[in-house]
C-alpha positions as CSV (number, residue, x, y, z in Angstrom):
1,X,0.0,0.0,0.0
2,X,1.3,3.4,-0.7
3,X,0.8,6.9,0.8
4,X,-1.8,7.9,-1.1
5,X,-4.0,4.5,-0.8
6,X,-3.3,5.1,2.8
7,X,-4.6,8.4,3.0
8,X,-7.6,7.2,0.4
9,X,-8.2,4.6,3.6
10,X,-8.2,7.4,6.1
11,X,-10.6,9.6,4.0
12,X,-13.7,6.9,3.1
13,X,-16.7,8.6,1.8
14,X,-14.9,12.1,1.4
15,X,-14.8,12.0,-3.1
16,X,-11.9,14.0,-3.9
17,X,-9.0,13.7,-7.1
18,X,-6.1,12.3,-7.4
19,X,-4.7,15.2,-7.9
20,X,-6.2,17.1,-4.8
21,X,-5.2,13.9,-3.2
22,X,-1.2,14.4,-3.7
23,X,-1.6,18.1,-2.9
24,X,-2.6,17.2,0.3
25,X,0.2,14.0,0.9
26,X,2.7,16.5,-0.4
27,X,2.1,19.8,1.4
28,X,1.9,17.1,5.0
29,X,6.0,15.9,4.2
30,X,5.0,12.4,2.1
31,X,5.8,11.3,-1.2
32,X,2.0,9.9,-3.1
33,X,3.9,7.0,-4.6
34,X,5.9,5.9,-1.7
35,X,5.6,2.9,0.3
36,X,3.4,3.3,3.7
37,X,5.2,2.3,6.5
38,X,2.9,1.5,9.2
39,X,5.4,1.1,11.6
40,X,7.0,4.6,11.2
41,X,5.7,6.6,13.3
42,X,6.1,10.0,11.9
43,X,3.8,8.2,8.8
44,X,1.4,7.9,10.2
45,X,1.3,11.2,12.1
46,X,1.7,12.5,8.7
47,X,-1.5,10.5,6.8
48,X,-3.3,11.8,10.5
49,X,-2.0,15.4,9.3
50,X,-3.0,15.0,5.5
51,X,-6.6,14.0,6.7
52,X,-6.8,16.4,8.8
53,X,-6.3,18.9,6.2
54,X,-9.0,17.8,3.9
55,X,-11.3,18.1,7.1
56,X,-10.6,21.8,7.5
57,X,-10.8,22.0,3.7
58,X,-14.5,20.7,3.5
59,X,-15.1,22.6,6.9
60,X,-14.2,25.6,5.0
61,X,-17.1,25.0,2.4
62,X,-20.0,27.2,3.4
63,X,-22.5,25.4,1.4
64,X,-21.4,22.4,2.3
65,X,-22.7,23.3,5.9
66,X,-26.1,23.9,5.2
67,X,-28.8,21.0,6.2
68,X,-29.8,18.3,4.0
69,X,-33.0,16.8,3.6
70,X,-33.4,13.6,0.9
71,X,-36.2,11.8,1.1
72,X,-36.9,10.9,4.6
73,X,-33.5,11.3,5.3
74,X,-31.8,14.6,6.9
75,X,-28.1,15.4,7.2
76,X,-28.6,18.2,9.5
77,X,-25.5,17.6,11.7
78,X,-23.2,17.4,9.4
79,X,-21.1,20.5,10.6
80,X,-21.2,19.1,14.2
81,X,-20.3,15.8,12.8
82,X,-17.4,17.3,10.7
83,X,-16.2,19.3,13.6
84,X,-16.0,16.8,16.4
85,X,-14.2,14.4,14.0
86,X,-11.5,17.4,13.6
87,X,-11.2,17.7,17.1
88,X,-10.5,13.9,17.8
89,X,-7.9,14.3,14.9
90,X,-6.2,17.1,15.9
91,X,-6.0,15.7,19.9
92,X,-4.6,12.3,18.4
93,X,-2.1,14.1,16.2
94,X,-0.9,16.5,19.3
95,X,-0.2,12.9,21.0
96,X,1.1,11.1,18.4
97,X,5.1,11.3,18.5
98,X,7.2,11.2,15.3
99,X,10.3,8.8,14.8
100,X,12.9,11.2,16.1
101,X,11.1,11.8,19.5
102,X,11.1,7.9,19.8
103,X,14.2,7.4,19.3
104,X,15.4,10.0,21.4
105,X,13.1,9.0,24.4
106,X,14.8,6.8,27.2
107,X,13.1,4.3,29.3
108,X,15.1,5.7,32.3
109,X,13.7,7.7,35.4
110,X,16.2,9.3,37.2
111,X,15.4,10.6,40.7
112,X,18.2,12.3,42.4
113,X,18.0,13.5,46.0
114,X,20.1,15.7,48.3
């Protein structure tokens, strides 16, 4: 699976081009084309970012906010819905640590005392 499958996973039911697609992978630091690595963490913080990015994008869309009614069917909290998923997004992303951080971060506690 590559970066932009990945992101393609991420995004269900959001219709958007390729094109838009690889915009989004680019401007968020990842090659389209590239393998996903789902053990590299700063991936996925990355595909999380990307996602997040087309979230603000379609929350940016004034007439995509109004409400919806088809048939017997309303989409009337689809701002509220959109909104709460960019909140969950954004806390995971803030929590999520790249590579470097893990790499860096030591098991030890040190507790010194006079």
């Amino acid at each position: 699976m590559n970066n932009l499958q990945r992101l393609e996973l991420e995004t269900k039911g959001i219709q958007l081009e390729q094109d838009e697609l690889i915009v989004y992978l680019q401007e968020n630091e990842l090659k389209p084309f590239d393998d996903y690595k789902p053990q590299s963490a700063t991936s996925k913080k990355n595909i999380y970012r990307a996602a997040l990015s087309i979230l603000e994008s379609i929350a940016n869309n004034p007439s995509g906010m109004k409400a919806y009614k088809i048939d017997d069917m309303s989409v009337t909290h689809f701002q509220e819905n959109l909104m709460n998923r960019i909140d969950q997004l954004e806390r995971k992303i803030r929590t999520l640590k790249t590579d470097d951080q893990l790499q860096n971060e030591s098991n030890y506690f040190m507790l010194f005392t006079d």
